[in-house]
N, CA, C and O atoms as a GROMACS GRO file, in nm:
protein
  448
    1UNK      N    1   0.084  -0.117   0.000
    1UNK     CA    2   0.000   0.000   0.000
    1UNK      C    3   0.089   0.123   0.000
    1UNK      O    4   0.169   0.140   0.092
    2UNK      N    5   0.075   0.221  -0.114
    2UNK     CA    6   0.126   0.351  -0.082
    2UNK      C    7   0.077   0.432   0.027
    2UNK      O    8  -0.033   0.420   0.081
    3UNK      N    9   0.201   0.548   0.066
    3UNK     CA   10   0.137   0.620   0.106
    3UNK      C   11   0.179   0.762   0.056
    3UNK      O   12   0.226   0.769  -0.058
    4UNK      N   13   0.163   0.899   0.145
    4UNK     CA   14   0.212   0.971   0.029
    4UNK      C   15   0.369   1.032   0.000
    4UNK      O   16   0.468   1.027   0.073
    5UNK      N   17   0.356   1.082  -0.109
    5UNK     CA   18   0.496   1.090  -0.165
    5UNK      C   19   0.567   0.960  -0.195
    5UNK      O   20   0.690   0.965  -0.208
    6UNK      N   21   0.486   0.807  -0.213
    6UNK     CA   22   0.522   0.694  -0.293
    6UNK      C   23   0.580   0.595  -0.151
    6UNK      O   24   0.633   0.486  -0.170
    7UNK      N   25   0.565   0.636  -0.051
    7UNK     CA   26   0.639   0.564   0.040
    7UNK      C   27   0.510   0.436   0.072
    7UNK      O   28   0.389   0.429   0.054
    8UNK      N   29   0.606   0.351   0.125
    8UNK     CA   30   0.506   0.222   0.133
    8UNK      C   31   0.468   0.254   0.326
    8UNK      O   32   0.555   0.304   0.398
    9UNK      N   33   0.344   0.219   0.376
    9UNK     CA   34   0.288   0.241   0.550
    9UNK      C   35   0.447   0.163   0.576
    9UNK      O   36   0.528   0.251   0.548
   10UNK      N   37   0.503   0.067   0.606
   10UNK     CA   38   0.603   0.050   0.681
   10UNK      C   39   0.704   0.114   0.697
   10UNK      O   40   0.774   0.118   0.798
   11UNK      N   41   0.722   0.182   0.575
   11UNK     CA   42   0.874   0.293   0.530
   11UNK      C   43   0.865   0.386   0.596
   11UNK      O   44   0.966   0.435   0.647
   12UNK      N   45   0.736   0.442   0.616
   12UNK     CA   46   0.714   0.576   0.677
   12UNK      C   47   0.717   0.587   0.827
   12UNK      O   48   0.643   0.521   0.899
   13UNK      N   49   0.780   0.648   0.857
   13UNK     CA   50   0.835   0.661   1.022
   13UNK      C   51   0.728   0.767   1.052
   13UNK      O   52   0.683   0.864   0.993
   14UNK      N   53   0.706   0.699   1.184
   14UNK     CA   54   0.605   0.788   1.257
   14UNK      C   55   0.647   0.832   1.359
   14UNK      O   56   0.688   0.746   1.437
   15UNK      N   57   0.655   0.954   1.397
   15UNK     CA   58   0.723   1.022   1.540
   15UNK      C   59   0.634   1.049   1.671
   15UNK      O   60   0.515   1.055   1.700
   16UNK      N   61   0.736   1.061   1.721
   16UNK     CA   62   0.604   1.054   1.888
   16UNK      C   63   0.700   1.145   1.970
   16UNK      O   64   0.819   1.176   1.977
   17UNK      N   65   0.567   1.173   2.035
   17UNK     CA   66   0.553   1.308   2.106
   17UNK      C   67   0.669   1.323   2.193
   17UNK      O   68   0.657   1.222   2.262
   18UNK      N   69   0.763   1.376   2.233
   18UNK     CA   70   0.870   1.429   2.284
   18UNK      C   71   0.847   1.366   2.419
   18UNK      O   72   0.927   1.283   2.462
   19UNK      N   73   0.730   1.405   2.493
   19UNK     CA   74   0.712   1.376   2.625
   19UNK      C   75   0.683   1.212   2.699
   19UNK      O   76   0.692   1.165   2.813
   20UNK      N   77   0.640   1.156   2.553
   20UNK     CA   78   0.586   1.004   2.557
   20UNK      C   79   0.768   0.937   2.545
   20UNK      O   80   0.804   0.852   2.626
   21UNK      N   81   0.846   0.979   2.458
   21UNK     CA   82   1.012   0.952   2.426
   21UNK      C   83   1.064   0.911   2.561
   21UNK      O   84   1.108   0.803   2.600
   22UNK      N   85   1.041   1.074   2.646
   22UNK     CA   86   1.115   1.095   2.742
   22UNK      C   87   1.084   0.984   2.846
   22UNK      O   88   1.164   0.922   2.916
   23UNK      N   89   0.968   0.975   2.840
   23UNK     CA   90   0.904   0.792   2.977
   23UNK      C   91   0.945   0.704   2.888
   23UNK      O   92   0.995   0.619   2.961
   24UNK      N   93   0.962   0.655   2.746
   24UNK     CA   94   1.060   0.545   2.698
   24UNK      C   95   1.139   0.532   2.759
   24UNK      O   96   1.172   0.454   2.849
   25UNK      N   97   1.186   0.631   2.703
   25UNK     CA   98   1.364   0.611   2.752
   25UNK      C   99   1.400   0.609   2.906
   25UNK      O  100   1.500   0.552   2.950
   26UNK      N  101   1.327   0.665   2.967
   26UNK     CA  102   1.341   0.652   3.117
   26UNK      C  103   1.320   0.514   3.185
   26UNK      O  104   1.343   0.498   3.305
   27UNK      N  105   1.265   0.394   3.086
   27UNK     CA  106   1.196   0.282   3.156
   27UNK      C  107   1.247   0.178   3.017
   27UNK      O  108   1.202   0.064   3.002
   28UNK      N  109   1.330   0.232   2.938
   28UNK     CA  110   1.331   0.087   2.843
   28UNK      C  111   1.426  -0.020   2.847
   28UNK      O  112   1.419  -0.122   2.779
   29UNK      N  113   1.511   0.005   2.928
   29UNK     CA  114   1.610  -0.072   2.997
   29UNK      C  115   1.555  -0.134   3.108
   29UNK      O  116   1.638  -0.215   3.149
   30UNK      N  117   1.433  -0.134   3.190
   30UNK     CA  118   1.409  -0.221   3.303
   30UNK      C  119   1.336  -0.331   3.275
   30UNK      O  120   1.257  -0.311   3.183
   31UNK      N  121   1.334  -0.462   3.329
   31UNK     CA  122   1.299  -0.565   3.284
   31UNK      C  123   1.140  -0.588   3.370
   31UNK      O  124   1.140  -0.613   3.491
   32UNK      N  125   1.041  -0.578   3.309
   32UNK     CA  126   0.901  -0.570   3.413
   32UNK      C  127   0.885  -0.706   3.419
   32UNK      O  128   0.902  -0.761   3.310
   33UNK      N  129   0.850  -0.804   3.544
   33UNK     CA  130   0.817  -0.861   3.578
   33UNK      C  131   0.647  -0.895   3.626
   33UNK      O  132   0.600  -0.834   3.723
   34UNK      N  133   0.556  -1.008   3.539
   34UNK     CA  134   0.406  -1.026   3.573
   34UNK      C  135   0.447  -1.054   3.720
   34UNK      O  136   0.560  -1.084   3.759
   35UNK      N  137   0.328  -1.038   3.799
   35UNK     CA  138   0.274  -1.114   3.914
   35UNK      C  139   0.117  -1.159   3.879
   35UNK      O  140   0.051  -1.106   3.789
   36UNK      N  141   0.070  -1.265   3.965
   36UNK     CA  142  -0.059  -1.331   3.896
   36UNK      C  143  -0.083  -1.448   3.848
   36UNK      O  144   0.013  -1.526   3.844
   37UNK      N  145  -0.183  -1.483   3.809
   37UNK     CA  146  -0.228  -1.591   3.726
   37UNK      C  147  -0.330  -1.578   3.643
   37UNK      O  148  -0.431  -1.517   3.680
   38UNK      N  149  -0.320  -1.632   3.516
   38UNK     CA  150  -0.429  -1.619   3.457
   38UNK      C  151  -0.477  -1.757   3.513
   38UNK      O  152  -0.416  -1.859   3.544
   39UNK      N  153  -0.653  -1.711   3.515
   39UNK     CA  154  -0.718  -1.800   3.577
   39UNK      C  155  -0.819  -1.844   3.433
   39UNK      O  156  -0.890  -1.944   3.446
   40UNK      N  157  -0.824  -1.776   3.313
   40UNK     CA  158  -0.941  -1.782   3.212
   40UNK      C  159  -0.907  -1.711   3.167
   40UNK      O  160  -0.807  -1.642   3.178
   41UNK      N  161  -1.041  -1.718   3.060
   41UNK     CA  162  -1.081  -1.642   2.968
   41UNK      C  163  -1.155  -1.661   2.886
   41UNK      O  164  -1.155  -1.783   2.866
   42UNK      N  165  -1.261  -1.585   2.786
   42UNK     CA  166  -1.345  -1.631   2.752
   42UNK      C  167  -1.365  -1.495   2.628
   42UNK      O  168  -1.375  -1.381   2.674
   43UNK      N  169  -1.368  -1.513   2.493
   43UNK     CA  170  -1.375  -1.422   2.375
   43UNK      C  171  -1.258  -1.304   2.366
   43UNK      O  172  -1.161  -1.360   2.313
   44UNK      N  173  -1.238  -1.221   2.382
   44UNK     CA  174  -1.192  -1.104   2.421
   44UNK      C  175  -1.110  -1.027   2.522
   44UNK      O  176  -1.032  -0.933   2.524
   45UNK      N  177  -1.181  -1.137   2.629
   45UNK     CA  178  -1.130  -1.104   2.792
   45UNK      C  179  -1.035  -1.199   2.863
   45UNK      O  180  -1.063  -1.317   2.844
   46UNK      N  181  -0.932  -1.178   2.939
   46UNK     CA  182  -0.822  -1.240   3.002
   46UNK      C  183  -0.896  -1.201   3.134
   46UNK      O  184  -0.985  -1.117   3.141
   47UNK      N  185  -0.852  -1.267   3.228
   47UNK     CA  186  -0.898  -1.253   3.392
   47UNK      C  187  -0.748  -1.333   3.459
   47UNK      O  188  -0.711  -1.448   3.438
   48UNK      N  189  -0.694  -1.248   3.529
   48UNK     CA  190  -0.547  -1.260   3.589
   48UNK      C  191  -0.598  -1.241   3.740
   48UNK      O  192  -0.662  -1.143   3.779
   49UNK      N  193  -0.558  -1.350   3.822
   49UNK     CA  194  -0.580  -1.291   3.972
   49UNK      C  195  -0.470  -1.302   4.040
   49UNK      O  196  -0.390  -1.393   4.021
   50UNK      N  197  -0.454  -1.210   4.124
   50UNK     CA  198  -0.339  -1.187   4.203
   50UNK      C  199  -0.369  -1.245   4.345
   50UNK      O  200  -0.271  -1.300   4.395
   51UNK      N  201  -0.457  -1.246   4.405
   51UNK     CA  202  -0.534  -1.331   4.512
   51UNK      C  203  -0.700  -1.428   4.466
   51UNK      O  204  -0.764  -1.454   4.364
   52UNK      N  205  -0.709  -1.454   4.603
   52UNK     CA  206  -0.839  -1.515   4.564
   52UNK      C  207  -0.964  -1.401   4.527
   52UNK      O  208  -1.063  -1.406   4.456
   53UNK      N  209  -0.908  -1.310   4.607
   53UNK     CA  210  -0.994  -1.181   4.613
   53UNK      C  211  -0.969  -1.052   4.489
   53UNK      O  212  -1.044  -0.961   4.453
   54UNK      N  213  -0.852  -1.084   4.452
   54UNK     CA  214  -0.813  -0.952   4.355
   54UNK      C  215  -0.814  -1.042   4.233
   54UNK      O  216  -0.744  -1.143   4.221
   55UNK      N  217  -0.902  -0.995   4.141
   55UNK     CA  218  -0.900  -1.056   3.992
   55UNK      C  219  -0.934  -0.925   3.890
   55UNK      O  220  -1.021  -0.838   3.898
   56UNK      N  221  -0.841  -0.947   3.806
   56UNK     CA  222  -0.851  -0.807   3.720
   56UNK      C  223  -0.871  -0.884   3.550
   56UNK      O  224  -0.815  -0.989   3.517
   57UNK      N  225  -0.939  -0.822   3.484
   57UNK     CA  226  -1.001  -0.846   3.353
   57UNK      C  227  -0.916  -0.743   3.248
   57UNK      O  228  -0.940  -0.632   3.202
   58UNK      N  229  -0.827  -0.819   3.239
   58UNK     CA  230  -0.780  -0.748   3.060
   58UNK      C  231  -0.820  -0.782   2.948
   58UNK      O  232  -0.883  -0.881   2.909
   59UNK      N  233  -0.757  -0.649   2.871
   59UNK     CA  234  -0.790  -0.682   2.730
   59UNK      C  235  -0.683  -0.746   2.681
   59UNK      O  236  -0.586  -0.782   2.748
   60UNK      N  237  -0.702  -0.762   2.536
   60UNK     CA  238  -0.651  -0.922   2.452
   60UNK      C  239  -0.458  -0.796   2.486
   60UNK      O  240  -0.357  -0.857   2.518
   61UNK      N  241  -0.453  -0.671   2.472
   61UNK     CA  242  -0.375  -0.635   2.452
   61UNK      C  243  -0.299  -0.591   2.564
   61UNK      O  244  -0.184  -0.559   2.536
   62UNK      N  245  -0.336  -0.579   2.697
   62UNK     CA  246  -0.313  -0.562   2.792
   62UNK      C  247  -0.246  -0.731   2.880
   62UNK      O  248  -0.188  -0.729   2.989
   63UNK      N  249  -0.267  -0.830   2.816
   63UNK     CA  250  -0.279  -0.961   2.866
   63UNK      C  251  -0.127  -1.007   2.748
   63UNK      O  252  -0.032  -1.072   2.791
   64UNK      N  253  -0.136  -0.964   2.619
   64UNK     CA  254   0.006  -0.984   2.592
   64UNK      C  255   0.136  -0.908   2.645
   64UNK      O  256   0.246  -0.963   2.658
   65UNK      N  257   0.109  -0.763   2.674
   65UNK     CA  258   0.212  -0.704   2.728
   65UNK      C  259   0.226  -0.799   2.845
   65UNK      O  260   0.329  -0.867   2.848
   66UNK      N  261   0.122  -0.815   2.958
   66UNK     CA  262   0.169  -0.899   3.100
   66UNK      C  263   0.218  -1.013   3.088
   66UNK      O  264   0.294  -1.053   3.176
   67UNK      N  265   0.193  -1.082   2.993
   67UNK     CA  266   0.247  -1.216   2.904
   67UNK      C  267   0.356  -1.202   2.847
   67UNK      O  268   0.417  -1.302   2.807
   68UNK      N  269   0.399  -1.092   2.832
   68UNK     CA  270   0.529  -1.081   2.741
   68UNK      C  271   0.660  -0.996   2.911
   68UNK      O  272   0.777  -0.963   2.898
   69UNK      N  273   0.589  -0.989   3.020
   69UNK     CA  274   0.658  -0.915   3.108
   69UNK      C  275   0.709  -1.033   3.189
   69UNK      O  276   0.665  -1.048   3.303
   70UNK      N  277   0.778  -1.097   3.151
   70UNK     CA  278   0.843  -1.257   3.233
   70UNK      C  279   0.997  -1.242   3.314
   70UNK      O  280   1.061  -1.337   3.358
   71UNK      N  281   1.041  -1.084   3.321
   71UNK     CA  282   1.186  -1.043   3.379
   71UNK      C  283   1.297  -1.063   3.313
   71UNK      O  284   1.406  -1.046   3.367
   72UNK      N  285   1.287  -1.094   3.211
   72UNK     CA  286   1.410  -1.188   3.119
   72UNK      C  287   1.441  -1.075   3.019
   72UNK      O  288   1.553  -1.036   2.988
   73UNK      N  289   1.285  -1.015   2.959
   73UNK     CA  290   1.288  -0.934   2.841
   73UNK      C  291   1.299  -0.763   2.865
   73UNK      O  292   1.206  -0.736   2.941
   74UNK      N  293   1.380  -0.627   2.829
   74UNK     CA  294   1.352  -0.519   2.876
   74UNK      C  295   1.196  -0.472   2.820
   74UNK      O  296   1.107  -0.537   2.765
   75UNK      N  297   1.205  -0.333   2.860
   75UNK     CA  298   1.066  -0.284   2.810
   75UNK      C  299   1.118  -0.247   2.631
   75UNK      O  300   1.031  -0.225   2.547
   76UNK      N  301   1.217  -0.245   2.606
   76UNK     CA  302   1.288  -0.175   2.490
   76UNK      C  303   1.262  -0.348   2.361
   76UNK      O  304   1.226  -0.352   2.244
   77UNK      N  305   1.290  -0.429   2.431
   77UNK     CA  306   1.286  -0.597   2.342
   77UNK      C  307   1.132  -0.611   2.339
   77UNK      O  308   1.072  -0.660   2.244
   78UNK      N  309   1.067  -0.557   2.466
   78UNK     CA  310   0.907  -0.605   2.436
   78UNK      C  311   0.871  -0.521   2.347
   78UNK      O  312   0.782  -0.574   2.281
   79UNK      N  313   0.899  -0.394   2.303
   79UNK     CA  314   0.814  -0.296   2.229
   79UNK      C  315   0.846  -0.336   2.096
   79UNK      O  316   0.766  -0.318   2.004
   80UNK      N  317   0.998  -0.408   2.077
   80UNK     CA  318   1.000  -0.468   1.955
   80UNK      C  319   0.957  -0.563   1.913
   80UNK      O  320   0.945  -0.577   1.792
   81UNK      N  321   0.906  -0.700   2.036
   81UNK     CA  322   0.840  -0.789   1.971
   81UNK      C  323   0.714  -0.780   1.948
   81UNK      O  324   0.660  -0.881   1.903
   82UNK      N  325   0.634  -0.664   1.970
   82UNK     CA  326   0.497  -0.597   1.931
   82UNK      C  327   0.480  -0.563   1.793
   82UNK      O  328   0.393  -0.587   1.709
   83UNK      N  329   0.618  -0.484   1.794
   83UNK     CA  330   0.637  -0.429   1.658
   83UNK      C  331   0.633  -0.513   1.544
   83UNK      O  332   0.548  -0.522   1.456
   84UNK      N  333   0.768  -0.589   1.567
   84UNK     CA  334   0.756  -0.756   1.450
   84UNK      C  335   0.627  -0.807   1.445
   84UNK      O  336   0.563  -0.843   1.346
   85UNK      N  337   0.593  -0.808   1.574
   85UNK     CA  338   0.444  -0.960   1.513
   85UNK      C  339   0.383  -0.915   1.478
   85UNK      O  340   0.318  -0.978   1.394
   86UNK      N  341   0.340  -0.766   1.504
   86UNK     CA  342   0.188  -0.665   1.448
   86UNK      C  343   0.245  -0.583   1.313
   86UNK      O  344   0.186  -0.490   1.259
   87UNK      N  345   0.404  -0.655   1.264
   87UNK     CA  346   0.404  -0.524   1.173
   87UNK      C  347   0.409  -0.403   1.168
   87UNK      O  348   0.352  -0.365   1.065
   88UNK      N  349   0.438  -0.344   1.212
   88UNK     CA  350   0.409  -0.210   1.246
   88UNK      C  351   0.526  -0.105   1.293
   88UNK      O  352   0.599  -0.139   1.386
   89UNK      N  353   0.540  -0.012   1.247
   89UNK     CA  354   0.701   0.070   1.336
   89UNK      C  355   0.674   0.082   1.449
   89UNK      O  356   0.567   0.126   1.490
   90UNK      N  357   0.804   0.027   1.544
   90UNK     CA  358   0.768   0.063   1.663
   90UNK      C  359   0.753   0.200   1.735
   90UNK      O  360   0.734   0.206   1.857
   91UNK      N  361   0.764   0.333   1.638
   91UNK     CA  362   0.743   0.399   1.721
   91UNK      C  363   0.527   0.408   1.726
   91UNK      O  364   0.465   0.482   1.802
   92UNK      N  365   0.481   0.342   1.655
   92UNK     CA  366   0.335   0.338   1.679
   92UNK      C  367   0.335   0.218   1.815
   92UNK      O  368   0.223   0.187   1.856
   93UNK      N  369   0.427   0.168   1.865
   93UNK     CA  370   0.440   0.070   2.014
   93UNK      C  371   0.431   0.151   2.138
   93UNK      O  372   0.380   0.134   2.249
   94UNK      N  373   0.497   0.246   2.082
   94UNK     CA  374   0.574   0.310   2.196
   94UNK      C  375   0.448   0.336   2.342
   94UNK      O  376   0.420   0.300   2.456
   95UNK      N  377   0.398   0.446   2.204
   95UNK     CA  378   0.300   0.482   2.379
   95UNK      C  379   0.166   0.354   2.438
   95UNK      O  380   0.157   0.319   2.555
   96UNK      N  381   0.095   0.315   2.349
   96UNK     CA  382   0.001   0.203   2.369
   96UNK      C  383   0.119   0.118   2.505
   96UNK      O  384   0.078   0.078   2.613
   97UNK      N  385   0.221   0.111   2.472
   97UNK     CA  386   0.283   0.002   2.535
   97UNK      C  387   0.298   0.050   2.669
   97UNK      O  388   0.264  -0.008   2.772
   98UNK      N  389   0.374   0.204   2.651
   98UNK     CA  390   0.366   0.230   2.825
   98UNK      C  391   0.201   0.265   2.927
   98UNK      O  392   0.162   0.234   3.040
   99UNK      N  393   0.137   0.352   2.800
   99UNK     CA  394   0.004   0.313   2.886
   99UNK      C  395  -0.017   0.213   2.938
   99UNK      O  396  -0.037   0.229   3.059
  100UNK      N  397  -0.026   0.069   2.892
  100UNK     CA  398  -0.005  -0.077   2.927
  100UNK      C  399   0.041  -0.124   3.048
  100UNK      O  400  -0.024  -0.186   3.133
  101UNK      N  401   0.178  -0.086   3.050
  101UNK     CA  402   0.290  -0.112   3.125
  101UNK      C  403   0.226   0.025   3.294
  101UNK      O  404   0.215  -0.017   3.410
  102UNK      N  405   0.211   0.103   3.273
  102UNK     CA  406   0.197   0.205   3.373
  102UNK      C  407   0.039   0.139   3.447
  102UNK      O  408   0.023   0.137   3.569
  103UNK      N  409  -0.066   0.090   3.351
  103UNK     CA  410  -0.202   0.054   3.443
  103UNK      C  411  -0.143  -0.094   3.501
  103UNK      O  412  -0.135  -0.100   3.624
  104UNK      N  413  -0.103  -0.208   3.431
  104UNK     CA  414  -0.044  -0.295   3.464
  104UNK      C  415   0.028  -0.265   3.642
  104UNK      O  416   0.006  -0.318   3.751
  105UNK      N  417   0.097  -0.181   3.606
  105UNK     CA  418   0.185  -0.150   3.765
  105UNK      C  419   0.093  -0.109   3.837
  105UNK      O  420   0.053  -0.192   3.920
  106UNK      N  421   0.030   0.016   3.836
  106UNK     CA  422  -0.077   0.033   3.883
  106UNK      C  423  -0.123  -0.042   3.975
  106UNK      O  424  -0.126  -0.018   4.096
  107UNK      N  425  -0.176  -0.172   3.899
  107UNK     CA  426  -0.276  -0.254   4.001
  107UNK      C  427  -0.194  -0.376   4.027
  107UNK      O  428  -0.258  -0.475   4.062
  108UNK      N  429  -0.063  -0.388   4.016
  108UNK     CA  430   0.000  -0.442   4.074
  108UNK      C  431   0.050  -0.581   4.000
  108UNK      O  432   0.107  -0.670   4.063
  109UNK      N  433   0.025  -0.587   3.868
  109UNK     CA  434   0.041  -0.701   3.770
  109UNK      C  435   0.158  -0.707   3.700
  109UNK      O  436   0.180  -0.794   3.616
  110UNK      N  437   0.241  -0.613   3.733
  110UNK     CA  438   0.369  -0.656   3.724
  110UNK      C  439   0.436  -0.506   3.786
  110UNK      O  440   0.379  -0.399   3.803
  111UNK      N  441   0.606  -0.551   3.816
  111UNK     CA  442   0.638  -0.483   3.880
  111UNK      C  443   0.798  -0.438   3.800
  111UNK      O  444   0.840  -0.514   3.711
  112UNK      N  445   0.861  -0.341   3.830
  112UNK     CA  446   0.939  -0.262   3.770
  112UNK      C  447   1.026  -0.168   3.894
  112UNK      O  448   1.109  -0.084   3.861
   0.00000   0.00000   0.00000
């Protein structure tokens, strides 16, 4: 598929916002670690519980980042293996991924 000025969607580099860069780079060297279990799932939805009492419902895309957060990989290798499998330049990874990564911590599903 073109796009314009003859470039093909993969060729074309997409830039991101200065301020979204700056939390990359501040966090792409640390290796995030899941806590949890997936207990199910059913169409759409992942359900990870951290106790018997704490069970949190992700999405299909929120459940590969925590799936892909095993301590081994940085945040910098995960944004690339998003990139490869979805195709896509990673700078369209970038922010989806730390939003991800930041609610993830959040509620305690993986740690950093």
């Amino acid at each position: 598929m073109e796009g314009e000025g003859g470039e093909s969607r993969r060729e074309k580099r997409v830039e991101v916002a200065r301020e979204v860069l700056e939390r990359y780079n501040a966090i792409k060297d640390v290796m995030p670690e899941r806590r949890g279990d997936l207990i199910g799932f059913e169409r759409d939805k992942f359900y990870v519980a951290l106790s018997e009492e704490e069970v949190y419902e992700l999405s299909p895309l929120a459940y590969y980042v925590w799936a892909l957060c095993s301590g081994d990989l940085t945040v910098e290798e995960i944004a690339h293996q998003i990139s490869e499998g979805a195709d896509v330049d990673i700078n369209m990874v970038i922010e989806p991924l730390l939003i991800v990564l930041e609610e993830l911590k959040k509620a305690g599903l993986v740690v950093y």
